[in-house]
C-alpha positions as a printed NumPy array, in Angstrom:
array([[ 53.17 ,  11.393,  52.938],
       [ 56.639,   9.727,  54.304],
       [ 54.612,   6.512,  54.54 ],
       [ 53.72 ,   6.714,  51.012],
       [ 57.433,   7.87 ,  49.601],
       [ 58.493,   5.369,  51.865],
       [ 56.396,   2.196,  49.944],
       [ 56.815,   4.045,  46.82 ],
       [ 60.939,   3.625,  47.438],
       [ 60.206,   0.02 ,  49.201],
       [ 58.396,  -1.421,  46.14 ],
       [ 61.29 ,   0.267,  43.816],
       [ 63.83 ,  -0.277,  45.88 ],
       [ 64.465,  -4.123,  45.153],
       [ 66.574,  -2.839,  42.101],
       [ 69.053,  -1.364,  44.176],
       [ 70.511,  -4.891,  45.284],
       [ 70.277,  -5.948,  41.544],
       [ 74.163,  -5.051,  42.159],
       [ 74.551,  -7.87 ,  44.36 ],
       [ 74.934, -10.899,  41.857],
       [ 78.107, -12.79 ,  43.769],
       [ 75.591, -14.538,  46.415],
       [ 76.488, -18.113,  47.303],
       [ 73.807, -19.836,  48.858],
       [ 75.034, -22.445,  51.602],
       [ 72.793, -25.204,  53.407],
       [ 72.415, -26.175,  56.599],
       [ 74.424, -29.739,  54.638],
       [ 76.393, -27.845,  53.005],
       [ 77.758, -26.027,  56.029],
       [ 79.805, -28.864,  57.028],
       [ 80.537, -30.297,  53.716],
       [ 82.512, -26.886,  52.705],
       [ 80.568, -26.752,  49.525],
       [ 79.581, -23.324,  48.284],
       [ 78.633, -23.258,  44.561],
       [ 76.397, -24.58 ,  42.707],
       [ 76.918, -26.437,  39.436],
       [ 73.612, -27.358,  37.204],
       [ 74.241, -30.446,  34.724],
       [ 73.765, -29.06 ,  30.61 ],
       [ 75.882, -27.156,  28.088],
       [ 76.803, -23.114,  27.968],
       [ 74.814, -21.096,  26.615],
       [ 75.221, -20.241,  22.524],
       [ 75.498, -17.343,  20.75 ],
       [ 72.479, -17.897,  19.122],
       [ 70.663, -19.079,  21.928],
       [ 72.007, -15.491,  23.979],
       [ 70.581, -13.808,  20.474],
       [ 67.208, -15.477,  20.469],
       [ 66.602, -14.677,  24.079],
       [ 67.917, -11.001,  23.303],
       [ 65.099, -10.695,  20.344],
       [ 62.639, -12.228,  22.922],
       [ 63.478,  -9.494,  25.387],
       [ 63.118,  -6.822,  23.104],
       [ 59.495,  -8.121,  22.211],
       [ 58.293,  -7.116,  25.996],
       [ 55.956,  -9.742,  26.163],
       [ 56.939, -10.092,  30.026],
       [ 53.569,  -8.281,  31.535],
       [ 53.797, -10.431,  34.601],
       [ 57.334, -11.031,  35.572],
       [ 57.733,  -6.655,  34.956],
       [ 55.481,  -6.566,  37.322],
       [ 57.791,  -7.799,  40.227],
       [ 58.738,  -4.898,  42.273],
       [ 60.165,  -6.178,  45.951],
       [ 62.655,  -8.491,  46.553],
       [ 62.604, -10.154,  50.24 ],
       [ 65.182, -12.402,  51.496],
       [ 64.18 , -14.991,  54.896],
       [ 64.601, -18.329,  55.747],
       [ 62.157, -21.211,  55.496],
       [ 62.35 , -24.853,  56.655],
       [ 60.78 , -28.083,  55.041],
       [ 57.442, -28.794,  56.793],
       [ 58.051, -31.881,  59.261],
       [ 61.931, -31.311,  59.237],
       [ 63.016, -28.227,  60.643],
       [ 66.722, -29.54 ,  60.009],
       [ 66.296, -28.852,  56.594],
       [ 66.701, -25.245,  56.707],
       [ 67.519, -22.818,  53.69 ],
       [ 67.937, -18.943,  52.81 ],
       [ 64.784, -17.641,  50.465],
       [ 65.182, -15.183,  47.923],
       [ 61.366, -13.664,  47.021],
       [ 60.75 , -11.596,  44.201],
       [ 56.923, -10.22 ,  44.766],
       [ 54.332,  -8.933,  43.012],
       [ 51.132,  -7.477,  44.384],
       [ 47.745,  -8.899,  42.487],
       [ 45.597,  -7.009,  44.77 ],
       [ 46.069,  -4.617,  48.367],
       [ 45.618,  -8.435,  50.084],
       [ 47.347, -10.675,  47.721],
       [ 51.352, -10.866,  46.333],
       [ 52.831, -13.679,  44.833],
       [ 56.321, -14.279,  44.869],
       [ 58.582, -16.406,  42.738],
       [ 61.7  , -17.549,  45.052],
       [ 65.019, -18.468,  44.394],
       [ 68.071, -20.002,  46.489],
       [ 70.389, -16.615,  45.286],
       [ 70.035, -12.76 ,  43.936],
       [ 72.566, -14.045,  40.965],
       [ 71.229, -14.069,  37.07 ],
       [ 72.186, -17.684,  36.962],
       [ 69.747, -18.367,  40.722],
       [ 67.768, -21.528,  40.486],
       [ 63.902, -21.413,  41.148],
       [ 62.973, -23.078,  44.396],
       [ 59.565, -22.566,  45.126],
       [ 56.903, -20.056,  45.07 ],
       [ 55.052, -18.289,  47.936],
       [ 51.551, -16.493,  48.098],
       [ 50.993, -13.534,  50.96 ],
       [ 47.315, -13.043,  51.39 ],
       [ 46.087, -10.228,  54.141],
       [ 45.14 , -10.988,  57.81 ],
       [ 41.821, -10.794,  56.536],
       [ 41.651, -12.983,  53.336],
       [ 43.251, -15.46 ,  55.723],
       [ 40.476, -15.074,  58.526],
       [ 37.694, -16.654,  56.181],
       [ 40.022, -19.353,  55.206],
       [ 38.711, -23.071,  56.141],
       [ 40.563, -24.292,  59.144],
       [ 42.405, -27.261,  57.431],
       [ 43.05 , -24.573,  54.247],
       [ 44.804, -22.737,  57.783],
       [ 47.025, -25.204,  58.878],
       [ 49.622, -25.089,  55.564],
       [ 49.924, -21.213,  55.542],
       [ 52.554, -19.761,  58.303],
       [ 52.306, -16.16 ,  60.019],
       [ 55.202, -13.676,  59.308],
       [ 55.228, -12.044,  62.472],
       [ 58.107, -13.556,  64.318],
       [ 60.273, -12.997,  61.073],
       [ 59.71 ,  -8.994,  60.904],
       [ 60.081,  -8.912,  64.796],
       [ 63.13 , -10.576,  64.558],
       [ 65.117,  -8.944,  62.129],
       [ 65.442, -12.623,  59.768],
       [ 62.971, -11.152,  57.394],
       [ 65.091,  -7.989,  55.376],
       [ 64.63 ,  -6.612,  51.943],
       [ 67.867,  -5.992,  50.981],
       [ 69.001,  -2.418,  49.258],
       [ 65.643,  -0.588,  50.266],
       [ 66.966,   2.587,  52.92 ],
       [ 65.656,   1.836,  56.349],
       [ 62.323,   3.829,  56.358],
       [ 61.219,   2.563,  53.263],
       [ 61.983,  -0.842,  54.382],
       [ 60.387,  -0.078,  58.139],
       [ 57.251,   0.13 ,  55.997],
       [ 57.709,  -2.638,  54.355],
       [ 57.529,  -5.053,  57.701],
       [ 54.877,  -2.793,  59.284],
       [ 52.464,  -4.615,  56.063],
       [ 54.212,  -7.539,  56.854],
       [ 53.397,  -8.549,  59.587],
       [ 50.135,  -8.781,  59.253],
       [ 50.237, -11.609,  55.913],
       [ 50.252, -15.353,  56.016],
       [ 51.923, -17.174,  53.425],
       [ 51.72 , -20.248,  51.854],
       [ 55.085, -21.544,  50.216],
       [ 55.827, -24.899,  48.254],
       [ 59.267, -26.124,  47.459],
       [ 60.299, -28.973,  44.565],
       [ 58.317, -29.629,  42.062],
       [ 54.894, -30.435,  41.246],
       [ 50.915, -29.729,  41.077],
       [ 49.4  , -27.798,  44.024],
       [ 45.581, -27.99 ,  43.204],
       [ 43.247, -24.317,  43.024],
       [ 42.125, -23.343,  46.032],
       [ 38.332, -22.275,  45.329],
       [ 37.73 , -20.497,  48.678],
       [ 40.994, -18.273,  48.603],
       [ 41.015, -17.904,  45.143],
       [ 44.808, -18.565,  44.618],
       [ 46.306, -21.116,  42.819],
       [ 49.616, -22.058,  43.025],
       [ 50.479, -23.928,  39.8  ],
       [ 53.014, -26.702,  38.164],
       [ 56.511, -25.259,  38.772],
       [ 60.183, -26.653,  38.578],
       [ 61.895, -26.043,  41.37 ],
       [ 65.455, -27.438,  43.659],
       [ 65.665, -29.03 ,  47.281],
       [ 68.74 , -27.354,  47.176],
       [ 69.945, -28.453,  50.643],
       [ 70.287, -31.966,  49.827],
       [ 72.407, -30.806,  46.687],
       [ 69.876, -32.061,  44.137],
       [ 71.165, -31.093,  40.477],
       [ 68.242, -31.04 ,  38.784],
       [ 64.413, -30.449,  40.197],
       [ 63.028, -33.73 ,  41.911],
       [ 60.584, -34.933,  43.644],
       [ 57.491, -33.839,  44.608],
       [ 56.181, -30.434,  46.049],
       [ 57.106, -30.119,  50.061],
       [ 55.098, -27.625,  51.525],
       [ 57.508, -25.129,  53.849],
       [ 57.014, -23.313,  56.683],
       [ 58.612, -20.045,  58.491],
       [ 60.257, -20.049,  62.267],
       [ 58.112, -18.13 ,  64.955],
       [ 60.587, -18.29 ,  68.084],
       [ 64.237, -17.637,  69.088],
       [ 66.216, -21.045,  69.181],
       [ 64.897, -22.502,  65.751],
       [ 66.778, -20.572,  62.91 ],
       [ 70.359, -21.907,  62.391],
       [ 72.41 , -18.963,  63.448],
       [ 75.262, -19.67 ,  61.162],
       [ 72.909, -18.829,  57.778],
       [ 71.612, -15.356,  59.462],
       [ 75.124, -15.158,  59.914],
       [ 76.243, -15.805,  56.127],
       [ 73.419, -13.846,  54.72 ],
       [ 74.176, -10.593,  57.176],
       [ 77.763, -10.493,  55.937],
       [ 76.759, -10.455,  52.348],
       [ 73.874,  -7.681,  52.679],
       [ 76.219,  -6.033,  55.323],
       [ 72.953,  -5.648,  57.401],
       [ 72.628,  -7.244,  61.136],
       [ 69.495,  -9.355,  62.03 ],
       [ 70.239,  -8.22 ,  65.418],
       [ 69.812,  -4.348,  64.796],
       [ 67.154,  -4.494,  62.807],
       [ 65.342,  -6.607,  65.453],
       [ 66.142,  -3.665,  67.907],
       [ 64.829,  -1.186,  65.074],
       [ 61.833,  -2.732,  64.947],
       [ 60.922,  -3.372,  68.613],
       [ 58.131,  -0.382,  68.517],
       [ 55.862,  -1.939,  65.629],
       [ 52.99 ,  -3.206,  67.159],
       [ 53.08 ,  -6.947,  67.081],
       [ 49.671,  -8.203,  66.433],
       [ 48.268, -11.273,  67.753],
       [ 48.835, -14.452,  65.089],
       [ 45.722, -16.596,  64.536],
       [ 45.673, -19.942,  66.273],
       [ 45.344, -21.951,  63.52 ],
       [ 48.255, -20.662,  61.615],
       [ 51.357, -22.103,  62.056],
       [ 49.628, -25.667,  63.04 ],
       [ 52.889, -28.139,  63.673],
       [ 53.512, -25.256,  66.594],
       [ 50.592, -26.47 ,  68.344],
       [ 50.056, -29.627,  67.439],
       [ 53.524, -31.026,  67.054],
       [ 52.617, -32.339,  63.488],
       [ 53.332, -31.24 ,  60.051],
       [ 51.313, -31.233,  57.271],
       [ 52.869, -32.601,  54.315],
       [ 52.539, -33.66 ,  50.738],
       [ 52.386, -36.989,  49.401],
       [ 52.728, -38.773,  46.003],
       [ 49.708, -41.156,  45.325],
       [ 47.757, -42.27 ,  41.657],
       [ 44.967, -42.188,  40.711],
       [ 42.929, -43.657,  37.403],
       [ 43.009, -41.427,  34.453],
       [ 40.087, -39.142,  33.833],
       [ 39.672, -38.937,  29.96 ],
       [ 37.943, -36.828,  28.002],
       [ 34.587, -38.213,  26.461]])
């Protein structure tokens, strides 16, 4: 019963940092540049453009972004380029018991730009997985061992919970913009999306899709964005690491995680092709 109340207030719970909306992302760049806010190119908003999304609101027809119930922030890194690092904002959903899909943006702010988007499939679901389909999804154990992975606002037992699923999921995240084709054998499809490379202060989405991956060891993770994202949460990566030093840590598949063993990254490239019409 505390396990369920405690999933119940974990899968709520992601409202309770909806009071948090004075985030300010900053990039491994933009670290040493000083720059802390973001400015997107275009006009204000109008009145009648607030009214018309008001009357759209009030319509509901939002069946699957209401269904969003868990916000968890971590840190990813551009496959091939661990340099490029950046703080991840996921808002989840669950399709199934063994399958959430999360939109992700760079802030917890109404005005947060959409940077990529991030499937979780079960330990499971990513056992029967091909073993090149293997190499582009990364485990999530090191990040709920080591504190980096939080979900901000949900009370510690509820969130305890939370990491104990964890850390048995894969994900599979894409940053930019772009097609990612259907996957037939896991049955997940990541579609066209718009989406920043905030870190090299892009103001508008470019480029292609870059397909991202998580840290799995101490050493990797630039210290000064745990650092940043601590203060604002008022949380410590540290403590919670030390909290969590009791859940059983389960052995990560060897073909996750691939540039960890192989010292090369998987990544996506821009090519054409000759158009397929219809007859």
């Amino acid at each position: 019963m505390r396990r369920f109340l405690g999933l119940a207030v974990a899968f709520g719970a992601g409202l309770g940092a909806a009071k948090l909306t004075q985030w300010k992302p900053v990039s491994s760049e933009q670290q040493s540049s000083g720059h802390q806010h973001h400015h997107t190119p275009g006009s204000k908003m109008t009145l009648k453009g607030h009214v018309l999304d008001m009357g759209a609101r009030m319509a509901g027809h939002f069946a699957p972004v209401n269904t969003i119930h868990q916000h968890v922030c971590g840190f990813h890194f551009y496959s091939g380029d661990m340099t490029r690092q950046l703080i991840a904002h996921h808002y989840c959903s669950h399709i199934n018991q063994d399958v959430r899909q999360c939109v992700i943006y760079d802030s917890d702010r109404p005005d947060a730009r959409l940077i990529g988007v991030e499937y979780i499939i079960s330990e499971e679901l990513f056992n029967q997985l091909s073993t090149e389909e293997k190499k582009l999804w990364h485990s999530h154990v090191y990040e709920v061992k080591s504190g980096t992975l939080v979900a901000p606002g949900v009370p510690d037992v509820a969130e305890r919970e939370v990491m104990k699923e964890l850390i048995h999921t894969y994900g599979k995240t894409f940053h930019s913009k772009g097609y990612i084709p259907w996957n037939h054998e896991a049955r997940l499809c990541v579609c066209c999306f718009l989406a920043w490379q905030i870190d090299r202060g892009d103001p508008l989405p470019l480029g292609v899709p870059q397909l991202m991956m998580a840290f799995n060891q101490d050493g990797q993770l630039n210290p000064e964005l745990v650092r940043q994202r601590d203060e604002y949460y008022k949380i410590s990566a540290d403590e919670k690491k030390r909290s969590r030093a009791d859940i059983q840590t389960p052995t990560v598949n060897k073909d996750a995680d691939a540039w960890s063993k192989s010292g090369k990254a998987v990544q996506v490239t821009i090519a054409e092709s000759k158009m397929k019409l219809v007859k």
